[in-house]
TILUM-531370 format. One record per residue: residue in three letters; x negated, y, z negated of N, C-alpha, C in turn. Coordinates in steps of 0.05 Angstrom, whole numbers, plus 5000, padded with zeros to 4 digits. Atoms other than C-alpha are relative to their C-alpha. Layout:
N
ALAXYZXYZXYZ;...
END
This chain:
473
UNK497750075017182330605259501250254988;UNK499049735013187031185242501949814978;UNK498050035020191631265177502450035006;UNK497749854995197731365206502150024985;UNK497749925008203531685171499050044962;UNK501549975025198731705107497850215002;UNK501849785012195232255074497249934997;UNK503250145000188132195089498050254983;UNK501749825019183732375029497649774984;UNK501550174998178231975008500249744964;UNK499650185021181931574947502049755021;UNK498950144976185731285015498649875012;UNK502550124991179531175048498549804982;UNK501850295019176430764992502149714995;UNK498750194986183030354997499649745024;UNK500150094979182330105057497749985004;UNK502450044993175030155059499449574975;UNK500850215011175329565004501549775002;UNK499350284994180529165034498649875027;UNK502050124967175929095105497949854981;UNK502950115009170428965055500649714991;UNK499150255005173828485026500149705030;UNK499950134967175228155105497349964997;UNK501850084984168328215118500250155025;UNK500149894977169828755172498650254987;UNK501249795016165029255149499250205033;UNK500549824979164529505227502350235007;UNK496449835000172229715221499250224972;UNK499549845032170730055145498050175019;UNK502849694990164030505180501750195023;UNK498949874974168630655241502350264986;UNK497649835010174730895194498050214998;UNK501549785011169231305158499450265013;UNK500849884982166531575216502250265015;UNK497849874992173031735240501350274978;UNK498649855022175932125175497350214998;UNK502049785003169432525172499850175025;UNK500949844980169832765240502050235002;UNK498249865007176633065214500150174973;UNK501049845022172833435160500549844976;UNK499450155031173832935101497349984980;UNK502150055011168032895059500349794985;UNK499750195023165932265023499049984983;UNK501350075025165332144955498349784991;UNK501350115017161731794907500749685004;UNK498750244992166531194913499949925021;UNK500550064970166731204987497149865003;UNK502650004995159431174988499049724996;UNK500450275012159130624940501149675010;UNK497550184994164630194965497649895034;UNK501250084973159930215030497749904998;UNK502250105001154330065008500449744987;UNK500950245011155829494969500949765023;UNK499450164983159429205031498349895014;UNK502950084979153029275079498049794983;UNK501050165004149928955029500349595001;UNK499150324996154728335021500749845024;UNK499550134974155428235095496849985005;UNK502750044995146828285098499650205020;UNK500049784985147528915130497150204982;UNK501149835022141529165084498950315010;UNK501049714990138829775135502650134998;UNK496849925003146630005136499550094967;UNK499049945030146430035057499250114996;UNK502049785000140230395053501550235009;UNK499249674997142631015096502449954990;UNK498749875015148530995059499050154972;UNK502949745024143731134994500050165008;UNK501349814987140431615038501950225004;UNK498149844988146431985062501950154970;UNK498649885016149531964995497650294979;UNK501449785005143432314966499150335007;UNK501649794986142232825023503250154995;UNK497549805000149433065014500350044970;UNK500049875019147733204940502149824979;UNK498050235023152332584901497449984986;UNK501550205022148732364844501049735002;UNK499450255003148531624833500849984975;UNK498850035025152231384775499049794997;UNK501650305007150730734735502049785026;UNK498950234975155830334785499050065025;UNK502750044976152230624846498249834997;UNK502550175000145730444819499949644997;UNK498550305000148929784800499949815027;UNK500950014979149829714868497349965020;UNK503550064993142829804893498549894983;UNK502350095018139329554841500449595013;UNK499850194991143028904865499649835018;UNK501150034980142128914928497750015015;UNK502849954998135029034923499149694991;UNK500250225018134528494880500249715020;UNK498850214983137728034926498949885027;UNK500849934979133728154986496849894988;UNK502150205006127427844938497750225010;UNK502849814989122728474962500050124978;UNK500849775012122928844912498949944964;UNK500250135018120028764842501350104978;UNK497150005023125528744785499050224980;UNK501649855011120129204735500850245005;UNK499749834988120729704783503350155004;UNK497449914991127529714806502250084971;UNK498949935029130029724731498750214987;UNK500749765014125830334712501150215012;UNK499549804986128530684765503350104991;UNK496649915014135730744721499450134982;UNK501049845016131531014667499650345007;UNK501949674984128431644711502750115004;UNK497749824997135631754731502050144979;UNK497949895025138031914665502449784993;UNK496850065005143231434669499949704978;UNK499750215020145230854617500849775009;UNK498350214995145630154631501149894983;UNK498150125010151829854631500649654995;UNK500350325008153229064620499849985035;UNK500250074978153728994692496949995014;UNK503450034997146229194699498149834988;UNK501450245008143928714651500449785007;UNK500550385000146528174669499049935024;UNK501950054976144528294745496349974986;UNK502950075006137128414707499249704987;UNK501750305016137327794666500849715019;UNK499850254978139827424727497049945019;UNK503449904988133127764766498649794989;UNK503150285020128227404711501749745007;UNK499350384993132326794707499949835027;UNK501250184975131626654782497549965006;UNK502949944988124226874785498949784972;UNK500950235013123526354727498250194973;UNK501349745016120927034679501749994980;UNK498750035030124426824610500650094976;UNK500449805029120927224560501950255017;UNK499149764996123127834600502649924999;UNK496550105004131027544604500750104980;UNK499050025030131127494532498550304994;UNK500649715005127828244529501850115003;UNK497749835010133028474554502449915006;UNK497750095021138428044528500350184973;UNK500649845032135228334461501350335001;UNK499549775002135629044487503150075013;UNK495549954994143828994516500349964972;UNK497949965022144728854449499050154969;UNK501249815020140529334409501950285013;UNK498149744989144629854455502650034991;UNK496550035014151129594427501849945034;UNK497449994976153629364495500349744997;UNK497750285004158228734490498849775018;UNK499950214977155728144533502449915003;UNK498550174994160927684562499349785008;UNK500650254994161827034593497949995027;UNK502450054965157227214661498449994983;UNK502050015005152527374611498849824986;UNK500850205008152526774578498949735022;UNK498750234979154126284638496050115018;UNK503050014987146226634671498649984977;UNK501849945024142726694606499849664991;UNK500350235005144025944586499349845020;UNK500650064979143725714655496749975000;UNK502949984998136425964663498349944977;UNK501750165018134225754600500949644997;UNK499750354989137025004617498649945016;UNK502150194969133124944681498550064989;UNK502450035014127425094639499449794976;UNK500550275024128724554593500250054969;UNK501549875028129025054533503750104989;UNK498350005005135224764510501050084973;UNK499249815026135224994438500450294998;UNK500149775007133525664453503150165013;UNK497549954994139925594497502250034980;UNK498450065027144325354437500150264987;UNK500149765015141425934396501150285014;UNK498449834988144826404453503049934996;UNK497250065004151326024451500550084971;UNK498750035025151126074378500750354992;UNK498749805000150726774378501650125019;UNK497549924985155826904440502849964988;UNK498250015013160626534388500350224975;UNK499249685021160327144332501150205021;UNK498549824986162727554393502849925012;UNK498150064993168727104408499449785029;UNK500750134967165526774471499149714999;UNK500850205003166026064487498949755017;UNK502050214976161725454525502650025022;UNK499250024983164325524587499349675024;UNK501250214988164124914645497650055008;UNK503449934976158125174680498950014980;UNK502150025017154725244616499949694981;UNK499050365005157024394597498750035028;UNK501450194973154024284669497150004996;UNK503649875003147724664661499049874975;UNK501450085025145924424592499849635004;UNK500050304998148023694611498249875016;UNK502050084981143423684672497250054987;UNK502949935012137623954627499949784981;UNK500750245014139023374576499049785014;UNK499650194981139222904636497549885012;UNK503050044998132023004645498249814986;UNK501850205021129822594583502049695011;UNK498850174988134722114619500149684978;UNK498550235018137721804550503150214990;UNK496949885002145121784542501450104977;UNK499649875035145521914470500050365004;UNK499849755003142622614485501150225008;UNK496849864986148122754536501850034981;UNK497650015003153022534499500250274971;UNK499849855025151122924435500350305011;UNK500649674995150223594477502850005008;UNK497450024989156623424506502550134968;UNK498250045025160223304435499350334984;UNK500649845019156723924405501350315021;UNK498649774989159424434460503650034997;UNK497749945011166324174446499950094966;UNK499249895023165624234374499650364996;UNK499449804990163624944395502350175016;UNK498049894975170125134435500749915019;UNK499550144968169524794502502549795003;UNK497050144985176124664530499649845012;UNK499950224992176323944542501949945036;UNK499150114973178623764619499949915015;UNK500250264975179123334680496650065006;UNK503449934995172923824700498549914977;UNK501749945025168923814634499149615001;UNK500150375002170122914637498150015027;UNK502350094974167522964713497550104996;UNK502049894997161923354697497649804986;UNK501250105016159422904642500149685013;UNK499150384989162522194681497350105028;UNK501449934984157622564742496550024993;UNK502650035002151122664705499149684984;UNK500250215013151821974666498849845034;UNK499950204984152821574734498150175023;UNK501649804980147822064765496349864992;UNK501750195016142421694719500549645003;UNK499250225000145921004733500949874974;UNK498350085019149121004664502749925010;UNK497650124993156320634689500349994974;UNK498650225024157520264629500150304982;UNK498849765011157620954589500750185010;UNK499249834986160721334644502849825003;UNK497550164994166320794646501450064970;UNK500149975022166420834569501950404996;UNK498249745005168521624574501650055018;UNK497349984973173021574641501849844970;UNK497650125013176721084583501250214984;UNK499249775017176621604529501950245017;UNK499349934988178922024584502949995008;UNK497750115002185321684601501149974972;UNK498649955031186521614530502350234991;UNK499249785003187422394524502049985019;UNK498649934979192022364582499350125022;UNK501749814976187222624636498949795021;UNK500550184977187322194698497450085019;UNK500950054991182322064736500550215036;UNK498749994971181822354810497749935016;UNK501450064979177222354872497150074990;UNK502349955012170422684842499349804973;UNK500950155020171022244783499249625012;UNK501250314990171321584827498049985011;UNK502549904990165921874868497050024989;UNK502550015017161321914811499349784998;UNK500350245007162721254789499549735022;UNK501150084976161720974862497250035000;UNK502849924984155121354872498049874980;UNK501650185015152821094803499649595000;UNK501050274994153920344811499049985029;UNK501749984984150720394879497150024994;UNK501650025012145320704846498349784980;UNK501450155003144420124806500249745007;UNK499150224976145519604865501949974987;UNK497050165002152419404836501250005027;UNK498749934976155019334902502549944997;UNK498050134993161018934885501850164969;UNK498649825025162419394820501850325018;UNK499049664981162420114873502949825017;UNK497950034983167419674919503149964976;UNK497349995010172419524855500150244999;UNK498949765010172020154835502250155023;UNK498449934984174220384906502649915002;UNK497550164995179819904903501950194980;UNK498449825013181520204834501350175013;UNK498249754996182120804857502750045019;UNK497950024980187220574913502649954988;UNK498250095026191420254863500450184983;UNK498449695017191720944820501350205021;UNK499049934985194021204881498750325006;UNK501849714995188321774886498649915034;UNK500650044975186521854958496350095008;UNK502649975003178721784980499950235011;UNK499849794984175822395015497249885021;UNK502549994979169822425069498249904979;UNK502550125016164922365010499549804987;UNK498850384999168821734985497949845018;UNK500750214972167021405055496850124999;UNK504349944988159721775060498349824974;UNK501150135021157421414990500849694998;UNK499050234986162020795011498049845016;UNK500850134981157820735076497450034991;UNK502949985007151720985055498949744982;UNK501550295026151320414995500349795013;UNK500250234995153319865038498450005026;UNK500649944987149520045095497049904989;UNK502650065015142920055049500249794994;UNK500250295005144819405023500349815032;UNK500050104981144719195090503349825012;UNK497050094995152618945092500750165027;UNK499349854971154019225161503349955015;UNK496750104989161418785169501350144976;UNK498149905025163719075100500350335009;UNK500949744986161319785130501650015021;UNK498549984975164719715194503450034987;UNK497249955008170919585149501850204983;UNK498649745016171320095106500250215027;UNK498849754980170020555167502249955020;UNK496950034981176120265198502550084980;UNK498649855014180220425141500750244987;UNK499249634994178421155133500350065025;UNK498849944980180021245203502849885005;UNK496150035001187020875191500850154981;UNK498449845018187621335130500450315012;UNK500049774989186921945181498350155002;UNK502449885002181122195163497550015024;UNK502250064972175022305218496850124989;UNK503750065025167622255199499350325002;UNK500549714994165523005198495549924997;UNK502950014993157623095206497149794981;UNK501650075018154822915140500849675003;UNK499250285002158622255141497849825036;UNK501250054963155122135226497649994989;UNK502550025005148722255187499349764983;UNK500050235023149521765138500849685018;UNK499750204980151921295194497549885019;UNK502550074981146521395241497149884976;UNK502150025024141421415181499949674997;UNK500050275024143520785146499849765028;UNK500450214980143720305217498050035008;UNK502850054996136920635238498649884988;UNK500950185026134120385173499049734999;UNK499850285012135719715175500149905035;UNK500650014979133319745250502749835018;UNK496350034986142019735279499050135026;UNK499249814980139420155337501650065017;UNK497150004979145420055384501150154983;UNK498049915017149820195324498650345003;UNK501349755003145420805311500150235030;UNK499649774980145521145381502849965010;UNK497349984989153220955391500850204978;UNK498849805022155021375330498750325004;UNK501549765000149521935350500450115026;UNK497849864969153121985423502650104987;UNK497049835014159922025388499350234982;UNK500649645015157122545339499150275018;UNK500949694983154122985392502750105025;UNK498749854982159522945437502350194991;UNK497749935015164623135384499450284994;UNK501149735011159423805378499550074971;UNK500950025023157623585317496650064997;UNK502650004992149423745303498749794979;UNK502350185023144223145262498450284994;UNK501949945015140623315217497149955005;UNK503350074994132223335221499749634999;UNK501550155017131322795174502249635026;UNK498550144990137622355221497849925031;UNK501750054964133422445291497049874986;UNK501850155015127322305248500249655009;UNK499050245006130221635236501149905034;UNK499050104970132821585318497349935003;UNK502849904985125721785336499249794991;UNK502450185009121721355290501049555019;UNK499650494995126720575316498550125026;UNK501350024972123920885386497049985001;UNK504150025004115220975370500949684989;UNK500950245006116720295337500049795027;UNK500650174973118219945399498250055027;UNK502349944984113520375441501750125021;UNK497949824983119320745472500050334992;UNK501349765009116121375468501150265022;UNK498349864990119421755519502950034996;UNK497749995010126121625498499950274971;UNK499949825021123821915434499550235005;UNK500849784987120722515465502350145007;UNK497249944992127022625498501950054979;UNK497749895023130922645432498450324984;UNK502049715006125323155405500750275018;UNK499149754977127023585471502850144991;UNK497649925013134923565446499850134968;UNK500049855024132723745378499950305011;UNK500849744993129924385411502150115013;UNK497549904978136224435452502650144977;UNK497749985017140724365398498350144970;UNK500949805023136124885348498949834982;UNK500350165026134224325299496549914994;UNK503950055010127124415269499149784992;UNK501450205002122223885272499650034970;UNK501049995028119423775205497049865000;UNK503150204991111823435195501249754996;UNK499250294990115622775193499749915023;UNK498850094977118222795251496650015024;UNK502750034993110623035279499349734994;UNK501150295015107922385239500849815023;UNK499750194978111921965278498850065025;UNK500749924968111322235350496549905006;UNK502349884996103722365340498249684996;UNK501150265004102821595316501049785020;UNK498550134978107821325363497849995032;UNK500649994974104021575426496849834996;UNK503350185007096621375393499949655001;UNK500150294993099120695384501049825024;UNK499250034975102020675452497950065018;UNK502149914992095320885477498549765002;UNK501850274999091520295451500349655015;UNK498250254991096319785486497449825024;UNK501650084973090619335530500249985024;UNK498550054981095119265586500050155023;UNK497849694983096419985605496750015010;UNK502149844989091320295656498350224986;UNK501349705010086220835645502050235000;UNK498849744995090321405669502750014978;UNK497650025020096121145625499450074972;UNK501449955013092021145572499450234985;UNK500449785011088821825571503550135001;UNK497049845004096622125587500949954972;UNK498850085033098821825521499050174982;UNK500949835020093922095486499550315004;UNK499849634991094222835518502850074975;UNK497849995015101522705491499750074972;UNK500650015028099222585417498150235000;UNK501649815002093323105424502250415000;UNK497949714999098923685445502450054977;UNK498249955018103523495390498850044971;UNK500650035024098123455342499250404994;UNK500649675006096124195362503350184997;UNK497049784994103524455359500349934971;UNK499050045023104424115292497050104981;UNK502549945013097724475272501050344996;UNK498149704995100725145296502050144983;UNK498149925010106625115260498549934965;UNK500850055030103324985192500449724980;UNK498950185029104824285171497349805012;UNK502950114996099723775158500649684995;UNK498650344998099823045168499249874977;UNK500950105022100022525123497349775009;UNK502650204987093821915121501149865023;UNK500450204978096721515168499750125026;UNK501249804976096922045221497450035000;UNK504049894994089522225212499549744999;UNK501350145002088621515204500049935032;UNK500150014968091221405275498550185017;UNK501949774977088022065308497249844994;UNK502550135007081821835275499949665019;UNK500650224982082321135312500150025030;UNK499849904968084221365381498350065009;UNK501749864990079921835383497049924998;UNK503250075013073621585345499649815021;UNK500250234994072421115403496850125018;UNK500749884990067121215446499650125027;UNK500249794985065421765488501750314988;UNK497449845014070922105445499350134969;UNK500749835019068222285388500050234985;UNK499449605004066923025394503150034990;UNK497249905004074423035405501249874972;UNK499050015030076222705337499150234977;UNK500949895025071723045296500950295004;UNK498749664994075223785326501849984986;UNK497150035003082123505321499949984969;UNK499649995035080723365249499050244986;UNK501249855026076123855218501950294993;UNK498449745001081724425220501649864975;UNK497850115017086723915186499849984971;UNK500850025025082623715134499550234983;UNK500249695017080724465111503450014998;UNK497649875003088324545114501249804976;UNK499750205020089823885067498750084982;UNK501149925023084724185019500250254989;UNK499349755008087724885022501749994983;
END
């Protein structure tokens, strides 16, 4: 990539190096580089930086490194936004330990800036390391450096999924002496940590006490709170603040009916989730895919299969077309309630459309086939998993491995049929031994019967004694 008709100097080069980065063409930004240096340009500090943080954000992490390397051997010092840089992308990559990587700004002389803390107190807060967070929370502000709203929005965050919702509060309270106020992500995070003691009082109060704090009331801030209410199967006080809601003048849209769908589902209302859908037709808010996937999914479970067929004829007259998650939820919910036709006509149309299932969807193909003793069929969908990349899981073992055992014992079938079955189950029990997952009782209860018979013996008590050391590991 040349500059043409532009002055090539390396405040040009970092231009253009950060709108590729931006793209995500970080093979075009190394090439420019390459190119401008071979025309004697030397790169700076910025250049250097600008590249390394790209390699990092595309997962280029050996790329980022020799940029480090390169910027050091050509005599740049790192500055605190370099190190910023690496310290993050170290961080990010989960090798390295946070202790370490944060003393290493010390040795360089250099001063961190807010940007370093808040990557460090993001560090602890993912590694679930609290006291240290609040170490150095304490010490950004014994330095006199300003937090902001990132640094509130990880700092409250990580003390919400810990449950250590006061000590959160007592951060908000002092982010407000600096002007800084509850943000949504910090109303989500605190609402999901109340959500835990799963009473609506102590939503609603955490709710009420972030607005009286600042928090700009909005469509979001209503869904967030109408979402963790009906997330618990509170309706009746998630209907209660959708009212208040409308009151203010703040309509309703697609995530808010969605909540209020997934919660009366949640607590079988079946015929409450279908007004609501109606409502929402009548406000003239249009469903989306996740509409119809919580739609089918709830009537599906309730076993309604003609009400199901009809909604999925009316998101396909509204234009809409099932995208993957919704195919899973299709196939899922008719395997279930043992639909199998239904279930492999929707899992032909999903595959041919190059759509991929999910584990937990073939799972659910696999297991209506071991139940009827159609064990090659299922085998055959196991083969397409492997075709189509999609990792087994020990479920999906469980079945297979019980499927063929009880297809084994059938009185009917010949000797030779017999032992084949069980080669079958014996080879999947060692592949699902291989890969590290371990069955549950009813698998060992089946190996154990198959096998325990006699003459067979030996071979039970092999096949097991690995498993069981591994269940007790």
């Amino acid at each position: 990539m040349k500059l043409n008709g532009l002055e090539e100097n390396s405040f040009i080069v970092d231009v253009f190096v950060n709108n590729l980065k931006r793209g995500r063409k970080m093979e075009e930004a190394e090439g420019l580089c390459k190119y401008m240096m071979s025309k004697g340009l030397l790169l700076d500090r910025v250049n250097y930086t600008s590249l390394m943080d790209g390699f990092f954000k595309t997962g280029r992490e050996s790329a980022a490194f020799t940029m480090a390397e390169k910027m050091a051997e050509t005599g740049i010092k790192f500055d605190v936004v370099a190190y910023n840089v690496l310290i993050n992308g170290l961080l990010r990559l989960g090798k390295y330990d946070a202790e370490s990587v944060y003393s290493g700004i010390r040795e360089l002389g250099l001063a961190p800036d807010r940007a370093t803390y808040n990557t460090m107190i993001n560090a602890y807060c993912k590694q679930g390391k609290l006291e240290n967070a609040i170490k150095i929370w304490n010490e950004m502000k014994g330095h006199s450096v300003m937090p902001n709203s990132i640094t509130c929005n990880i700092l409250v965050g990580g003390l919400s999924k810990a449950g250590e919702t006061e000590r959160a509060i007592n951060v908000l309270n002092e982010m407000l002496l600096w002007g800084i106020r509850p943000t949504i992500t910090i109303h989500r995070a605190l609402l999901n940590a109340c959500s835990k003691c799963e009473r609506a009082d102590t939503i609603l109060q955490m709710h009420k006490r972030l607005v009286g704090m600042g928090l700009k009331v909005n469509r979001e801030v209503y869904n967030s709170l109408i979402t963790v209410l009906c997330g618990l199967g509170m309706t009746k006080r998630a209907t209660l603040v959708l009212n208040n809601m409308t009151k203010e003048g703040i309509s309703a849209d697609t995530v808010t009916y969605n909540a209020l769908i997934h919660g009366h589902f949640k607590s079988s209302h079946i015929e409450k989730a279908l007004a609501t859908y109606t409502q929402m037709l009548n406000e003239g808010v249009s469903p989306g895919i996740r509409t119809y996937n919580l739609l089918l999914g709830g009537l599906l479970a309730a076993g309604l299969m003609s009400k199901a067929h009809e909604i999925l004829s009316k998101m396909k007259e509204s234009g809409l077309d099932p995208d993957a998650s919704l195919y899973n939820t299709l196939i899922s919910g008719h395997g279930k309630i043992g639909n199998k036709k239904e279930a492999i006509k929707f899992y032909c149309e999903m595959v041919t459309k190059g759509l991929v299932p999910k584990t937990s969807t073939y799972n659910v193909l696999i297991e209506d086939f071991a139940k009827v003793g159609k064990m090659d069929q299922a085998r055959e969908l196991l083969n397409e998993m492997q075709v189509r990349r999609v990792p087994p899981n020990s479920s999906t073992y469980d079945i297979l491995i019980c499927g063929w055992c009880n297809l084994s014992k059938q009185p009917e079938l010949d000797r030779i049929s017999k032992k084949t079955y069980r080669t079958e189950a014996r080879t999947l029990f060692a592949e699902m031994n291989e890969k590290g997952f371990v069955p549950c009782e009813n698998t060992l209860a089946c190996i154990s019967s198959t096998f325990a018979r006699p003459g067979m013996v030996v071979d039970a008590k092999n096949m097991l004694k690995d498993m069981y050391k591994r269940k007790q590991s």
